[in-house]
N, C-alpha and C positions, 0 to 999 in steps of 0.2 A: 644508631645503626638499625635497632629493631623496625622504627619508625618506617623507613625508607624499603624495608623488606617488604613491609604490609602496605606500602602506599603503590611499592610494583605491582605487589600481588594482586590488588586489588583493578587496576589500569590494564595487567594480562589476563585476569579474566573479563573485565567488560570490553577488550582489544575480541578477546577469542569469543563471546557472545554476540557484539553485534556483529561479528563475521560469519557466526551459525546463523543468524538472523537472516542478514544478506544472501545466503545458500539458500535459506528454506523459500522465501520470497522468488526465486531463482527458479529452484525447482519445480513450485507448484505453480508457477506460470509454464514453463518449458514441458510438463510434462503430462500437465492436466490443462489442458485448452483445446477449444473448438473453433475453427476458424467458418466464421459466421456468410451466409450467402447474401446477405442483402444489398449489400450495394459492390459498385466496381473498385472501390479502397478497402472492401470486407471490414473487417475488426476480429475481434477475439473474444472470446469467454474465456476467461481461465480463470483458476482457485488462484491465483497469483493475488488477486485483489482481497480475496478472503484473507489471506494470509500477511497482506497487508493491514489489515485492520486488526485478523488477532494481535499481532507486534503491534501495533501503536497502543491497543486497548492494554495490553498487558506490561509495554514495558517503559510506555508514554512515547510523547512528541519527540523525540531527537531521534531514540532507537528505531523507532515506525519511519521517519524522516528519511534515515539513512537507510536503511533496509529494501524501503520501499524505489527510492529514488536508485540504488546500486542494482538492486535485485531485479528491479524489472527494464530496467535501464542495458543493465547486461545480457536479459533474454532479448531485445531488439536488437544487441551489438550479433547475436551468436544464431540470429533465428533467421536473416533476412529482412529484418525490419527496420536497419541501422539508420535510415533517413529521420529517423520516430526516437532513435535514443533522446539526446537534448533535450527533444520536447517533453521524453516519457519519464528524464530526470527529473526535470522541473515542475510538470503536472505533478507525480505521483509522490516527491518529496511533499510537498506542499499539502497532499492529499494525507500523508501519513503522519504529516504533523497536525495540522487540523484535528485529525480525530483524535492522536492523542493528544492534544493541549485537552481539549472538550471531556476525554475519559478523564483527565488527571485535572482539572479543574477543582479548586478547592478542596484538596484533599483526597479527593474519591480514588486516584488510585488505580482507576480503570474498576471499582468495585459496583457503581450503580449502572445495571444491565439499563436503565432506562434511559442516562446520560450515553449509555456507551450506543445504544441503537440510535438516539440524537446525532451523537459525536456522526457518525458513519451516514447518514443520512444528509445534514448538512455539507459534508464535504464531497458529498456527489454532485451537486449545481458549479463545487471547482475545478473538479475533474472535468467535467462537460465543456466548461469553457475554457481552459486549459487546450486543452486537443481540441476545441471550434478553432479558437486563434489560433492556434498550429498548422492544422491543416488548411485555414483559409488563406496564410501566410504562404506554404505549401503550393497548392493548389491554384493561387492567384484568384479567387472565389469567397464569395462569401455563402454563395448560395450551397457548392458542393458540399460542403464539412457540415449540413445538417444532415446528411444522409447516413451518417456516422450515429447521431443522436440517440438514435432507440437500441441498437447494438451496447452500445456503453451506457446505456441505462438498465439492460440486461446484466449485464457484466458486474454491474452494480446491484445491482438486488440481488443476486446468484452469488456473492461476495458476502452481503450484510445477512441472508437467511443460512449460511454459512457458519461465518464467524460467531454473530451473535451468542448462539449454542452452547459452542465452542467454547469463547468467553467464557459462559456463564462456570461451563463443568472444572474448566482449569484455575479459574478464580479461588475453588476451593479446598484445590490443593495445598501444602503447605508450603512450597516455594513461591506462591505467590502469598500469602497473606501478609 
């Protein structure tokens, strides 16, 4: 019986975890973005992408996975940008697991800040092509959805000069070690 108490306990807290997870991803897209002027599809800046990557870096691929794909997936259900959910599940899950498989590779954990700025650098070329195919899909265009490209390449560096940081100082706290 004991067993079965602590194997709940253990499934209601990481149930209630990645579902903080999912809110913060949520949040800091919904509440921290800048809706960007360059082209006539615009794009975004938001710390959403940032907060995307601390959860992958710190909690690995599945949690970063799901957080990412729910959390910013639901600010396009809630924001106006509901045509962009699907797409912005599937990019940004994909995006959040990449980085952490990459943080948590070998052991690391999300510990080596140099794997971890890797991690997050590499999975911006899938991000980018994610949302190209999306919107060319979209758009009927292959040409239009580059106009998107430097927007979300912002969104992505404003993310990883971000996170990084971030990382680094929560890594040494004692809940992550």
């Amino acid at each position: 019986m004991q067993k079965t108490t602590s194997y709940s306990n253990a499934r209601t807290f990481n149930l209630i975890l990645t579902s903080m997870l999912i809110a913060l991803v949520f949040v800091a897209t919904l509440l921290l973005n800048i809706k960007l002027p360059i082209t006539a599809n615009g794009g975004l800046v938001h710390l959403g992408t940032a907060m995307l990557f601390i959860v992958s870096i710190l909690f690995g691929p599945k949690k970063g996975a799901i957080a990412g794909a729910i959390g910013m997936g639901l600010f396009d259900l809630v924001s106006g940008w509901t045509l962009w959910a699907p797409f912005t599940i599937l990019t940004r899950g994909l995006q959040g697991y990449i980085v952490g498989k990459i943080a948590w590779s070998n052991g690391r954990n999300g510990r080596s800040m140099g794997f971890n700025l890797l991690a997050t650098i590499i999975s911006v070329p899938f991000m980018l092509a994610g949302y190209y195919i999306c919107e060319g899909v979209i758009f009927s265009s292959w040409i239009v959805p580059a106009a998107s490209i430097p927007g979300n390449i912002v969104q992505n560096v404003v993310g990883i000069c971000a996170a990084i940081p971030v990382c680094a100082v929560l890594k040494k706290l004692p809940f992550f070690k």
